[in-house]
Each structure stands twice: as structure tokens, then as C-alpha cells.
N, C-alpha and C positions, 0 to 999 in steps of 0.2 A: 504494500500500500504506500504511494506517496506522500509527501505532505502535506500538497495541496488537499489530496482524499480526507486525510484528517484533520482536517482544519476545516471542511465543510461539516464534519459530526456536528450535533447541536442541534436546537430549536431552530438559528439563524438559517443553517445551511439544510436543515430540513425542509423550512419553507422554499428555498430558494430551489433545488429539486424538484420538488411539487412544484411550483411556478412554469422551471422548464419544460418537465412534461406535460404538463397541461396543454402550455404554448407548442408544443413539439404534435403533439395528438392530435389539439385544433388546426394546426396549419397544414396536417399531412391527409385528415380525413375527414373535411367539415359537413358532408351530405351524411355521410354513413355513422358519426358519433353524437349527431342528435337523436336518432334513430336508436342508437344503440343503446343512449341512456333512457327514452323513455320508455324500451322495456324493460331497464334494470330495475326503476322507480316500481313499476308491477310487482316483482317478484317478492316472495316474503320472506328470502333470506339475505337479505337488504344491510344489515351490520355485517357479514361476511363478506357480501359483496362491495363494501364500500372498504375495511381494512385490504382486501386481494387490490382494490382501487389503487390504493394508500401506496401498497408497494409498488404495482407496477409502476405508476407515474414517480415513483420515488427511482426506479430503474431505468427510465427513459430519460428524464430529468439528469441522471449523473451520465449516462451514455450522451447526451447532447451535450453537455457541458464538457466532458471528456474532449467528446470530439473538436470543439470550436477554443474552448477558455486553456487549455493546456495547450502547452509547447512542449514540439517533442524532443525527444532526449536528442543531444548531438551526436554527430554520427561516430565521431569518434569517440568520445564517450561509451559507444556502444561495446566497438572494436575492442578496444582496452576491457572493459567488463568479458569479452569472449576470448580474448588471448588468458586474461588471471582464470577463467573459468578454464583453460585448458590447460596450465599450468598446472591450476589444485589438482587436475583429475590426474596428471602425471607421478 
């Protein structure tokens, strides 16, 4: 886990998660997820389905963020991590 990952833990970085996926779900599927919620709102296991909610958007939220708010590792940075990693194993 990076640091950035854990420096998102928290109430702060919970909402902000949430936010993303929200934002990430509306903009990917806006016909099909009005739809979708108003047959969840029917259904009568409804606090199940709204924690299952909770994560997924909690998952999509850190995969967008992932993807756009990090920078990635240097390349050589990387290099070096795989030559020590073939060192230890020697």
C-alpha cells in the first residue's frame, strides 16, 4: 500500500471515494443507473443493498483516483526495485 492509499483512510478520504465513484458511475452510465436505482429503492433488502453500494462506489472511487490523482512510479525506480529483487533471490 502506498502513502498516498493511506493517507486517504478516514472519514475525509472516505467521503472523497464515495464522491469519485458516484461521479465515475454517473458519467459512465447515466440512462441505465436511474433505472437501476429505482428498482433497488423496491427491493426489501435495501440496508444490504445500500452497504454492497457503500463498497462498490468506495472501489470505483479509489480505482479513478488511482488512475488520474497518482503519478507513477519512475521508470527507473522501477528497474532498480527489479535488479535488488534479483539480487535477494541470488
Amino acid at each position: 500500500m502506498t502513502r498516498e492509499a493511506e493517507q486517504r483512510k478516514g472519514l475525509d478520504g472516505q467521503a472523497v471515494l464515495l464522491m469519485a465513484g458516484l461521479t465515475d458511475l454517473a458519467l459512465s452510465t447515466p440512462g441505465s443507473a436511474l433505472g437501476t436505482v429505482r428498482g433497488l429503492l423496491r427491493r426489501s433488502d435495501a440496508a444490504e443493498l445500500v452497504a454492497e453500494a457503500e463498497r462498490d462506489l468506495t472501489a470505483r472511487g479509489r480505482l479513478v483516483l488511482d488512475r488520474y490523482a497518482a503519478a507513477p512510479p519512475a521508470h527507473l525506480e522501477i528497474l532498480a526495485r527489479r535488479a535488488l529483487d534479483r539480487q535477494a533471490g541470488r
